[in-house]
N, C-alpha and C positions, 0 to 999 in steps of 0.2 A: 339201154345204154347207160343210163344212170347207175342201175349196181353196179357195175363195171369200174367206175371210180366212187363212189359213197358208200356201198356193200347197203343201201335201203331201195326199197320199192317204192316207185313212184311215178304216176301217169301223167302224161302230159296234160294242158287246162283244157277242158271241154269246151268247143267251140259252135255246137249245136246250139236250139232255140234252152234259151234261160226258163221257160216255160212249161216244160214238159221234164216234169223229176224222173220218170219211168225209162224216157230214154236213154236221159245220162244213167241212169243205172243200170240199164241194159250195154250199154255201149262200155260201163267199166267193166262190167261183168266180159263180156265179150274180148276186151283187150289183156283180163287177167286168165283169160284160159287158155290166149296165143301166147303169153307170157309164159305161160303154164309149160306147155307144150313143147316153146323154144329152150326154157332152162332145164328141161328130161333130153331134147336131141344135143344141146351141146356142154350136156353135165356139167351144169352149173347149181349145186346141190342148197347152196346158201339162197339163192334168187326162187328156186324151188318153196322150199321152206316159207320164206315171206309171202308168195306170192299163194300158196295154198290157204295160208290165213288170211290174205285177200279178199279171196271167192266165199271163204267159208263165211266173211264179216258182209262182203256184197251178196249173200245167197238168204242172209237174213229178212231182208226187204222185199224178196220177190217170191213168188208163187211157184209151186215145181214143176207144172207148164211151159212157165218163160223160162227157168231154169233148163229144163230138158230142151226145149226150141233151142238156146243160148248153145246147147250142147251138142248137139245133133250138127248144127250151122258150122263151128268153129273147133269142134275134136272127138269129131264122128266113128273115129276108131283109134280105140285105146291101145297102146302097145301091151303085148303079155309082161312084161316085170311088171307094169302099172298095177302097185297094192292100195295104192291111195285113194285112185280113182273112184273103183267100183265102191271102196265103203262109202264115198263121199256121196256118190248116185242112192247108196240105199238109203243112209241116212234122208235126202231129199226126199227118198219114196217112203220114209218111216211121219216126214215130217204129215205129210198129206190124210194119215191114216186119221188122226183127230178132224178132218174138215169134214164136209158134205160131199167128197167126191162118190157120185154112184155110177152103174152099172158099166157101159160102155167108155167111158173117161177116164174109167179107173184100170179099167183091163190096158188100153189104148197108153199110158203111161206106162204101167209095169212091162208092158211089149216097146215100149221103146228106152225104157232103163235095162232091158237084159241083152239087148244086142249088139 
């Protein structure tokens, strides 16, 4: 509601435990991908934009595990014009290639960033 009259992105104050950094950023992460989601169904192409650099500034601090959980949970299916999306999935699965991900972990991620 806030682009709506300020034309900028901006979440409400986190009201979760002060304590725990991982869930406030799961939970922003999580509110920018319904974000996400709502300005592609009601073509709002400006709140789009912002809110893609959003994810891509909150995708930095997390793992592509939680990233892919984050994603699976809240925009399980991508619509077909979605060009955005799928690079944005590869790149998280490009991020993982430098880690220690091995054998079954690794398969288990690329089967759930291709569906």
């Amino acid at each position: 509601m806030n682009y709506l009259y300020t034309d900028t992105y901006r979440t409400l104050r986190w009201v979760g435990p002060k304590t725990d950094r991982s869930c406030y950023e799961i939970a922003k992460l999580k509110t920018a991908f319904e974000v996400y989601v709502s300005a592609r169904m009601y073509e709002i192409p400006g709140l789009e934009v912002l809110v893609k650099e959003n994810i891509a500034q909150l995708t930095k601090g997390l793992d592509a595990f939680t990233v892919v959980d984050v994603v699976n949970e809240v925009y399980p299916l991508s619509t077909g014009d979605d060009t955005w999306f799928p690079a944005y999935m590869k790149g998280v699965e490009r991020f993982t290639e430098g880690t220690e991900l091995m054998g079954a972990a690794k398969v288990q991620l690329q089967s759930d960033l291709i569906r």
